[in-house]
N, CA, C and O of each residue as an XYZ file, in Angstrom:
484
protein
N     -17.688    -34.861     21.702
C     -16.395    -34.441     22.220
C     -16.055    -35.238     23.484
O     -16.980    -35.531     24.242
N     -14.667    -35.653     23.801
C     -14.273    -36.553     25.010
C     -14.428    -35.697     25.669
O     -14.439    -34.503     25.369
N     -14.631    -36.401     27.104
C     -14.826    -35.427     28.321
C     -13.234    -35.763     28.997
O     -12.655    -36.841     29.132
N     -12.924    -34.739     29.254
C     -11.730    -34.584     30.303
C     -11.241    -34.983     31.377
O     -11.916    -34.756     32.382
N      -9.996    -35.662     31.537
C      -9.889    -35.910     33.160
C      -8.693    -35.683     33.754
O      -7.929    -36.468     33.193
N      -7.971    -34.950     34.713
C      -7.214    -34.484     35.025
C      -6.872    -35.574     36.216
O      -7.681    -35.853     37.101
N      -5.743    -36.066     36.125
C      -4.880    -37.559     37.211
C      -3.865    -36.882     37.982
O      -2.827    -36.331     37.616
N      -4.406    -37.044     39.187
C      -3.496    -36.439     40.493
C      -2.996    -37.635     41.127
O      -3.783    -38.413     41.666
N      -1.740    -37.849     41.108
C      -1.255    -39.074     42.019
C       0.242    -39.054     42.527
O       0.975    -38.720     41.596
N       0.617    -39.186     43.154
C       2.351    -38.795     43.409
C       2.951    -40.055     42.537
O       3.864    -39.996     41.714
N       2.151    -41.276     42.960
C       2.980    -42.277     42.183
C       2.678    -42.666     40.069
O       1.801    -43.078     39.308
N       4.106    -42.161     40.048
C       4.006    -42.364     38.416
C       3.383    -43.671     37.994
O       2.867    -43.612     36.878
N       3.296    -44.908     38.644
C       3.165    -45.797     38.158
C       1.529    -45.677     38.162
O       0.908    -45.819     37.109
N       0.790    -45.377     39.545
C      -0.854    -45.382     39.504
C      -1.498    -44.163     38.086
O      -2.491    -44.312     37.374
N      -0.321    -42.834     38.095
C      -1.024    -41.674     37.010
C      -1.238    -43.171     35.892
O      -2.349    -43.696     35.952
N      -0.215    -43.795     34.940
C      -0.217    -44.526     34.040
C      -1.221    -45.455     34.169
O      -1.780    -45.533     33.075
N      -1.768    -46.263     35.036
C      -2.649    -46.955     35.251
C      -4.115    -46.027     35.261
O      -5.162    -46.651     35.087
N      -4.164    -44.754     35.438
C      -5.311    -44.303     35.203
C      -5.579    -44.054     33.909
O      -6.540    -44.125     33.142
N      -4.319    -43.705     33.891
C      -4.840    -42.749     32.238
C      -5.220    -44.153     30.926
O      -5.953    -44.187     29.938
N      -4.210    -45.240     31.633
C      -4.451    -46.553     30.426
C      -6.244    -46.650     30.545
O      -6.958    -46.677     29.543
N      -6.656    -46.683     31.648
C      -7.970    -47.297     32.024
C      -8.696    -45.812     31.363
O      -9.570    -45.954     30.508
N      -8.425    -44.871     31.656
C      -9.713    -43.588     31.189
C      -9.741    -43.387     29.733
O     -10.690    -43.028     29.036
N      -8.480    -43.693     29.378
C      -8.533    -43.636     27.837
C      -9.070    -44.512     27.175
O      -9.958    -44.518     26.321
N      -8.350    -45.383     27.723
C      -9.628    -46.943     27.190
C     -11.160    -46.758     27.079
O     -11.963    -47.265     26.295
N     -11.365    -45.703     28.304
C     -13.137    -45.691     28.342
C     -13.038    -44.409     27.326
O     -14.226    -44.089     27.324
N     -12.671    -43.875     26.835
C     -12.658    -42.700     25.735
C     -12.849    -40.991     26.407
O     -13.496    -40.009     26.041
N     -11.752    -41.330     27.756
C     -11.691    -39.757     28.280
C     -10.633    -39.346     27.517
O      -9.937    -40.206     26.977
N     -10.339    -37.953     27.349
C      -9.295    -37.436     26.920
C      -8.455    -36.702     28.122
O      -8.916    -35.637     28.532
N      -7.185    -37.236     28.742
C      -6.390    -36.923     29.986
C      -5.808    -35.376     29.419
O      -5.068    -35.121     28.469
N      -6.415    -34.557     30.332
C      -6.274    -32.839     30.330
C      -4.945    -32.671     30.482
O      -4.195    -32.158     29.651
N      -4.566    -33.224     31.841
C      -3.487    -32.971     33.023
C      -3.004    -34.085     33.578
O      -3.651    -35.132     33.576
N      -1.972    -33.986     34.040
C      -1.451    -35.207     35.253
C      -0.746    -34.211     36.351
O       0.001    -33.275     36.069
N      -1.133    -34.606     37.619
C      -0.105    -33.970     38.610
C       0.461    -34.409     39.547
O      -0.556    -34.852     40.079
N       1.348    -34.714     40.325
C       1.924    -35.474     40.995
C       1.973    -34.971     42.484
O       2.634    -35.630     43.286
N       1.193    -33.642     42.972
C       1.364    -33.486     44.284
C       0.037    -32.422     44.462
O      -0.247    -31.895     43.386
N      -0.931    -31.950     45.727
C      -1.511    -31.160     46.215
C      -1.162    -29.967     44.902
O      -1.747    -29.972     43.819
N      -0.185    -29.078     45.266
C       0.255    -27.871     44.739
C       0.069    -27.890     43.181
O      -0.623    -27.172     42.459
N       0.778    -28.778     42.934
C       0.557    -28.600     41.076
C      -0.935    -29.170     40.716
O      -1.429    -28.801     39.650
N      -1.732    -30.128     41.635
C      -2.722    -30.036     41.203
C      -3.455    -28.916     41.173
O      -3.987    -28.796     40.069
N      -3.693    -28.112     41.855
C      -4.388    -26.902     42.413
C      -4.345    -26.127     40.597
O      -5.131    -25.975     39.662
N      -2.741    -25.790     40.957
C      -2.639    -24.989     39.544
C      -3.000    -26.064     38.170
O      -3.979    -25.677     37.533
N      -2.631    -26.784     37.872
C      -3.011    -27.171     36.553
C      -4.735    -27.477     36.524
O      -5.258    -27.844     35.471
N      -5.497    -27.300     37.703
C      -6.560    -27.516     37.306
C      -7.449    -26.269     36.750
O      -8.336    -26.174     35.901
N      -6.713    -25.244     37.736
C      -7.048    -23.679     37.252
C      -6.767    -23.712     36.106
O      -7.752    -23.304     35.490
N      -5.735    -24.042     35.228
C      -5.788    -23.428     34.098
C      -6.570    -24.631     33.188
O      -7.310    -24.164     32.322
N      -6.531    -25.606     33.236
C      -7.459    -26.651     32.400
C      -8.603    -26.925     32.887
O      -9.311    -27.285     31.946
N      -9.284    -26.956     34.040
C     -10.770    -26.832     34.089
C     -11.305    -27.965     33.800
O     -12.294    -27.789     33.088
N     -11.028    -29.466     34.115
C     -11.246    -31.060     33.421
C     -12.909    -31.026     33.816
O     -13.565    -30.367     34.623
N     -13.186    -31.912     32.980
C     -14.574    -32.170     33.276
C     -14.891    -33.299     34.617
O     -16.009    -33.357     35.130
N     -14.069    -33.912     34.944
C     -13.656    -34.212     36.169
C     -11.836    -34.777     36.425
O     -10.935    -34.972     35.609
N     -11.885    -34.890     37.833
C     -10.644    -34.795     38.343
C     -10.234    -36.044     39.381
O     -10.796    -36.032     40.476
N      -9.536    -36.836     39.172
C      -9.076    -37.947     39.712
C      -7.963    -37.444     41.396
O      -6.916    -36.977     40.950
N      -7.928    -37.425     42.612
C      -7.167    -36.762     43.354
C      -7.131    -38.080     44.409
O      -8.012    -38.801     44.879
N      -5.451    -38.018     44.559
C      -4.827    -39.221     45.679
C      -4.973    -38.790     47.105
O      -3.944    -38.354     47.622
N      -5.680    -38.815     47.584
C      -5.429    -38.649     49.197
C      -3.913    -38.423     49.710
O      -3.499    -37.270     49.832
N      -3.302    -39.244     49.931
C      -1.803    -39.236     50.913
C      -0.978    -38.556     49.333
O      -1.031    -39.174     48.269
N      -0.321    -37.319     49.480
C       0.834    -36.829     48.581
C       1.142    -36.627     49.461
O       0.590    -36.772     50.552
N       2.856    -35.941     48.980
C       3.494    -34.883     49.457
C       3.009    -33.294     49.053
O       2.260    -32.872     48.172
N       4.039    -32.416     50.452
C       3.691    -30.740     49.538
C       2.404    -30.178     50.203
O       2.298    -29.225     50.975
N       1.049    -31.363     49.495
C      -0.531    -30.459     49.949
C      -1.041    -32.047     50.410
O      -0.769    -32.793     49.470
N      -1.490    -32.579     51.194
C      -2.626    -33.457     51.167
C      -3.779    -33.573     50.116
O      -4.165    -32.472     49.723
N      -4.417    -34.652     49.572
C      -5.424    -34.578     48.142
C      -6.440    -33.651     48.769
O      -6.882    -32.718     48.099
N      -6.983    -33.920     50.458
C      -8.303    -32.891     51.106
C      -7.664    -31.650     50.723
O      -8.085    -31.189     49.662
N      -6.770    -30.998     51.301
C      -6.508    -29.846     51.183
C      -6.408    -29.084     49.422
O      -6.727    -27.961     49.032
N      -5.898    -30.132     48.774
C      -5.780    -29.694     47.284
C      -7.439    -30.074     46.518
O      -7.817    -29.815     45.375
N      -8.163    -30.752     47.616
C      -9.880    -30.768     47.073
C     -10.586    -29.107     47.410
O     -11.364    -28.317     46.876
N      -9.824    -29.202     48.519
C     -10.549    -27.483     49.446
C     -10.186    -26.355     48.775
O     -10.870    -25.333     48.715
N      -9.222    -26.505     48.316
C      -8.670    -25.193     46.948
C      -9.272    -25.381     45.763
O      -9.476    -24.375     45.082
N      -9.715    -26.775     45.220
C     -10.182    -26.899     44.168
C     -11.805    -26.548     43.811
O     -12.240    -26.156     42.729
N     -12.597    -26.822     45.114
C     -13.705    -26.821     45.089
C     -13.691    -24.569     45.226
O     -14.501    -23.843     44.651
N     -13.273    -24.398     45.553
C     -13.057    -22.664     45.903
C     -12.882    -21.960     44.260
O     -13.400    -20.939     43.807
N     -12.101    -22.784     43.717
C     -12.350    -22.405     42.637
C     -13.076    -22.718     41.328
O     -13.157    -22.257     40.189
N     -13.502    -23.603     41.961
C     -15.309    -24.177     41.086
C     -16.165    -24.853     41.840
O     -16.572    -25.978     41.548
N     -16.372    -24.450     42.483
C     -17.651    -25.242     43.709
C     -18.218    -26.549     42.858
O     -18.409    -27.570     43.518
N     -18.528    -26.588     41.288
C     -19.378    -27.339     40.872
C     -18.041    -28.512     40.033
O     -18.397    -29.212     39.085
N     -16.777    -28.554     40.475
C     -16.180    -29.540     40.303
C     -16.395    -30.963     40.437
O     -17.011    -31.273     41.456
N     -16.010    -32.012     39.591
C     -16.483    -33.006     40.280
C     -15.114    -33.830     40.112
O     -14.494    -34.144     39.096
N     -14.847    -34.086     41.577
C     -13.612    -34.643     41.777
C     -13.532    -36.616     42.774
O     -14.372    -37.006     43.585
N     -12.830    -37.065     42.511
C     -13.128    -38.602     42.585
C     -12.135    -38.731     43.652
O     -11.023    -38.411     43.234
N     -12.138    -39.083     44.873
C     -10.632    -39.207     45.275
C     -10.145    -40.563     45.435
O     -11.108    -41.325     45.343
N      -9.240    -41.087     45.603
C      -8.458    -42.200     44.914
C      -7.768    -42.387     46.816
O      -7.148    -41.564     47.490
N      -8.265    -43.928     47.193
C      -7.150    -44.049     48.310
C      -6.797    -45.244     48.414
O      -7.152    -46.198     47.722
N      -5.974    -45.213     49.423
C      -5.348    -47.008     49.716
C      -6.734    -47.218     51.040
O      -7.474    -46.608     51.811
N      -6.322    -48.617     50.517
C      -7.363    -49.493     52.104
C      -7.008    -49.081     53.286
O      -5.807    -48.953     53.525
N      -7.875    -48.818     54.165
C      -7.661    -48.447     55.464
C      -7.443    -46.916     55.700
O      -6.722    -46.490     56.602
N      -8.082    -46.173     54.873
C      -7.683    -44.807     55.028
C      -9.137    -44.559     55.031
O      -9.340    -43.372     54.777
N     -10.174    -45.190     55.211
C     -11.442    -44.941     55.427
C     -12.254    -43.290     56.155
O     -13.191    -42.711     55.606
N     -11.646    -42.878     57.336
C     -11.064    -42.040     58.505
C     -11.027    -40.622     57.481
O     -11.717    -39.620     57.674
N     -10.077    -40.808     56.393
C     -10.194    -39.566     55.640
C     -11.009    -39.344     54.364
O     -10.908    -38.292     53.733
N     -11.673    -40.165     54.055
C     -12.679    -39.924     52.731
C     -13.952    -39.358     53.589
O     -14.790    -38.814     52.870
N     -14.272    -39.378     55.027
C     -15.049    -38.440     55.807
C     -14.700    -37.555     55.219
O     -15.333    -37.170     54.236
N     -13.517    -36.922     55.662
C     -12.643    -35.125     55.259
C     -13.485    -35.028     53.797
O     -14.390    -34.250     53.493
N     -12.889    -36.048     53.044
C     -13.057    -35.310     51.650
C     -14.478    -35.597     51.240
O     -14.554    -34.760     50.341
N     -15.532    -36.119     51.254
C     -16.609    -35.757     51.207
C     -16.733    -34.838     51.637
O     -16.536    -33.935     50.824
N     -17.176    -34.265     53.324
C     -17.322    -33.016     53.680
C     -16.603    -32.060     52.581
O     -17.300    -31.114     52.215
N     -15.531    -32.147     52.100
C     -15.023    -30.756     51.416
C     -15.310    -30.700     49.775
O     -14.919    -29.919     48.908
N     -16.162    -31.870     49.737
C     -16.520    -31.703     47.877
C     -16.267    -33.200     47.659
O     -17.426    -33.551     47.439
N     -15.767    -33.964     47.600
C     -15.446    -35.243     46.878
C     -16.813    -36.221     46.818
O     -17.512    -36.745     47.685
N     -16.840    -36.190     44.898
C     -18.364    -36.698     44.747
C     -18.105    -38.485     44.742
O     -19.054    -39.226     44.484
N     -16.597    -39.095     45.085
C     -16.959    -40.515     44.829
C     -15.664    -40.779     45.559
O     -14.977    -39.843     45.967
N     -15.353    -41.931     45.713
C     -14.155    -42.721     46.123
C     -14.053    -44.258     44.935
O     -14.892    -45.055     44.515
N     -12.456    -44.067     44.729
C     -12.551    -45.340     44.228
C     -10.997    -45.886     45.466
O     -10.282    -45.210     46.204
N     -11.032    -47.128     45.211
C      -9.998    -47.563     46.274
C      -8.656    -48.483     45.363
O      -8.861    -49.022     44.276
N      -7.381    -48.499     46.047
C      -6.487    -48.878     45.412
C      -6.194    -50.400     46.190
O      -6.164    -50.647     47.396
N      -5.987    -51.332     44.984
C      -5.581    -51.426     44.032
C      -6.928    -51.215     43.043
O      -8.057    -51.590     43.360
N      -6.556    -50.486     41.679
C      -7.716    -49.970     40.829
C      -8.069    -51.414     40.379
O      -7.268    -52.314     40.127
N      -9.554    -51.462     40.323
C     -10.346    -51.928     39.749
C     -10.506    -51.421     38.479
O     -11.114    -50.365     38.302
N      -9.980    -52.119     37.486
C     -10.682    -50.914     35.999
C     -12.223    -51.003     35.821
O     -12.569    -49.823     35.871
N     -13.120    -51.612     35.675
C     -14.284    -51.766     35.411
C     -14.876    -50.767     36.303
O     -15.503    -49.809     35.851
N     -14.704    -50.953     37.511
C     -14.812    -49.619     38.676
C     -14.644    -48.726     38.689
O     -15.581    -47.997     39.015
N     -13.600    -48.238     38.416
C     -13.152    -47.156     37.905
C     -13.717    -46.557     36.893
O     -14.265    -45.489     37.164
N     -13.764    -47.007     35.532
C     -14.255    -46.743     34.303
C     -15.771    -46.164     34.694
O     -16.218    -45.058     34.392
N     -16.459    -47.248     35.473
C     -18.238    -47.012     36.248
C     -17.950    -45.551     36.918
O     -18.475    -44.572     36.387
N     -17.031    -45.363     38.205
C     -17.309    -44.528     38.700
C     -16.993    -43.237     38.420
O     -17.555    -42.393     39.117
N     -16.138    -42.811     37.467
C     -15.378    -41.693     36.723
C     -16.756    -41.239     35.900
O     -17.307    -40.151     35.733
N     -17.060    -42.671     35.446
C     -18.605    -42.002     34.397
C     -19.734    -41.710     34.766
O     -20.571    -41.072     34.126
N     -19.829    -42.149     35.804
C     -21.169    -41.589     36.561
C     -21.138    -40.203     37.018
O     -22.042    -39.399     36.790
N     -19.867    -39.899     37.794
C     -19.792    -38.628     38.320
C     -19.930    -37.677     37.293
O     -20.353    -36.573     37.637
N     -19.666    -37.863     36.111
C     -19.297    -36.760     34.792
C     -20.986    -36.916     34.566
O     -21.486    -35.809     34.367
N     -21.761    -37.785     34.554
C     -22.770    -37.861     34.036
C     -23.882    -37.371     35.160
O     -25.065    -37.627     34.941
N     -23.545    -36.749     36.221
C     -23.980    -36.497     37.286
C     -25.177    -37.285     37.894
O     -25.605    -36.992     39.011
């Protein structure tokens, strides 16, 4: 069975670039959400086997929508996704649960590696 991955990103163009690259590696995309808030909820109700989350949205910050997420499954495993130079806040989101960082512009091969490792714990 594909394992799940739920794509949090404000920008439509990066969700599409994930999902081309996760599908390619043979995830099946749960969810897409475009801000803090709707991530929160669509993860409650789909439960992905892991979770892709953008740092800088609007609405919730990705930390803050990691800190709700991890509350409602401590054993989540969530990837967070940033631009260069935001180094400063992948501190935050480690401390609050975040098992990996990948950095933008996506690397697919990277990506593909680090999405699968985390699922594979």
């Amino acid at each position: 069975m594909a394992k799940t991955v739920m794509i949090v990103d404000d920008s439509l163009f990066m969700r599409k670039m994930l999902r081309d690259i996760l599908e390619g590696e043979g995830f099946e995309v749960a969810a897409e959400a475009a801000d803090g808030d709707e991530a929160v909820t669509k993860f409650r109700d789909c439960r992905p086997d892991v979770t892709t989350l953008d740092i800088v949205m609007p609405n919730k910050t990705g930390i803050d929508a990691l800190r709700e997420i991890m509350t409602i499954d401590p054993a989540a495993r969530v990837v967070m996704c940033s631009a260069m130079g935001q180094e400063t806040l992948t501190a935050s989101a480690t401390e609050a649960g975040a098992k990996a960082f990948i950095v933008k512009p996506f690397n697919p091969e990277l990506v593909a590696r680090v999405v699968r490792e985390v699922v594979e714990g």
